[in-house]
C-alpha positions as CSV (number, residue, x, y, z in Angstrom):
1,X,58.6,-88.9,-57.4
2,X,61.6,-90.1,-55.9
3,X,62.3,-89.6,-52.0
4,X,65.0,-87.5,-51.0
5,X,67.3,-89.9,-50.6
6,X,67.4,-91.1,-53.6
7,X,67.6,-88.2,-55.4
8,X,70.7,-87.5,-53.5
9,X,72.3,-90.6,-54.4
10,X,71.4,-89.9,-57.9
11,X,72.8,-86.5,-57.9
12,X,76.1,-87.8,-56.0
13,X,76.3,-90.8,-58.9
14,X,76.3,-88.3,-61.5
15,X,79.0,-85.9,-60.3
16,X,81.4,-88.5,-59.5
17,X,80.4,-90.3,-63.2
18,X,81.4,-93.4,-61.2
19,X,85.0,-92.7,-61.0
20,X,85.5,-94.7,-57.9
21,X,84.6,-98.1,-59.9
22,X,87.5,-99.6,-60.8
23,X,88.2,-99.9,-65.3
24,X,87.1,-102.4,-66.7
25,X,84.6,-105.0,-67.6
26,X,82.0,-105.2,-64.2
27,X,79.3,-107.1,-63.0
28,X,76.5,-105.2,-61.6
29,X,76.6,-107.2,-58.2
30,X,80.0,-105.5,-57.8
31,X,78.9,-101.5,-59.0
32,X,75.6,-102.4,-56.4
33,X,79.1,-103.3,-53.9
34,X,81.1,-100.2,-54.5
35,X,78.2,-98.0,-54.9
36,X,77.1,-98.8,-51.3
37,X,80.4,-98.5,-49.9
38,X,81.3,-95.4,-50.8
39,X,77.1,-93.9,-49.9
40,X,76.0,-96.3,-47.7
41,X,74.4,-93.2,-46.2
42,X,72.2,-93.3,-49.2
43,X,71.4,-96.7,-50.0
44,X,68.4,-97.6,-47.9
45,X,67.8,-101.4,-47.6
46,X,64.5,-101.3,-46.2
47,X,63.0,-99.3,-49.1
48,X,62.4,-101.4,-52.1
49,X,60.8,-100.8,-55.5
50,X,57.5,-102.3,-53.9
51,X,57.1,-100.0,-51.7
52,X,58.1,-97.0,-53.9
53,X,54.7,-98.2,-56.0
54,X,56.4,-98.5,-59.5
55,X,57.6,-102.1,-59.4
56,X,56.6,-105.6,-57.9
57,X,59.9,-105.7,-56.9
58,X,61.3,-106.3,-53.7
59,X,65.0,-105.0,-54.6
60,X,66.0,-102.1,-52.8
61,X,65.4,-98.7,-54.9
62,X,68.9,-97.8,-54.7
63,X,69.8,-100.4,-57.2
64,X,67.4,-98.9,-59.3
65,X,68.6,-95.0,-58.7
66,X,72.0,-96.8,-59.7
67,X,71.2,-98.4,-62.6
68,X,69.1,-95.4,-64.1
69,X,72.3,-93.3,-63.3
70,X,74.8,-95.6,-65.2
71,X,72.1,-95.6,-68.1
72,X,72.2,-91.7,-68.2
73,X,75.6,-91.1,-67.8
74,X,75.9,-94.3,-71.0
75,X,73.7,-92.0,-73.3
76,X,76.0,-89.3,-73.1
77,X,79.7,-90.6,-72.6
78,X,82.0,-93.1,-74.1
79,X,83.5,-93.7,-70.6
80,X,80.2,-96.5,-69.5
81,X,79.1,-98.9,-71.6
82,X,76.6,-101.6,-71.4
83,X,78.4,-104.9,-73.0
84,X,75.4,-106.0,-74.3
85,X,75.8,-109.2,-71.6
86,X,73.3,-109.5,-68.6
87,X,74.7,-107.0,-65.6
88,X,78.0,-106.4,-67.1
89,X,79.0,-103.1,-67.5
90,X,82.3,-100.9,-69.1
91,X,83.9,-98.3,-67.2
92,X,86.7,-97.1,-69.6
């Protein structure tokens, strides 16, 4: 179960369907970029996917709350698109 935190973030990603990323075609690196910018409030740095017990990870779980967001929101919309290209993404 996700903390808090994270679930906020997740819930904040949703509603704003990543309208505050610029169009076009992105790398992740940037999304992580604008994603933290705009909730740093939400993206804890000290708590990675190790410690949340589902990964060997050591990336922060925010990344991951991203990443399963942008996949969600690609399911159901025409408007985020996975290119097909390691970490790029496009937001139409």
């Amino acid at each position: 179960m996700a903390r808090l935190i994270e679930q906020n973030l997740s819930k904040a990603l949703r509603e704003s369907e990543f309208r505050f990323i610029r169009r076009g075609t992105i790398h992740l690196d940037e999304v992580y970029y604008e994603v933290k910018k705009k909730f740093a409030d939400l993206c804890d740095d000290q708590y990675t996917c190790l410690k949340a017990g589902h990964s060997k990870s050591k990336q922060e779980e925010w990344k991951h709350t991203t990443r399963n967001v942008m996949n969600q929101i690609a399911r159901k919309s025409d408007n985020l698109v996975y290119t097909g290209r390691r970490k790029y993404w496009e937001f139409k």
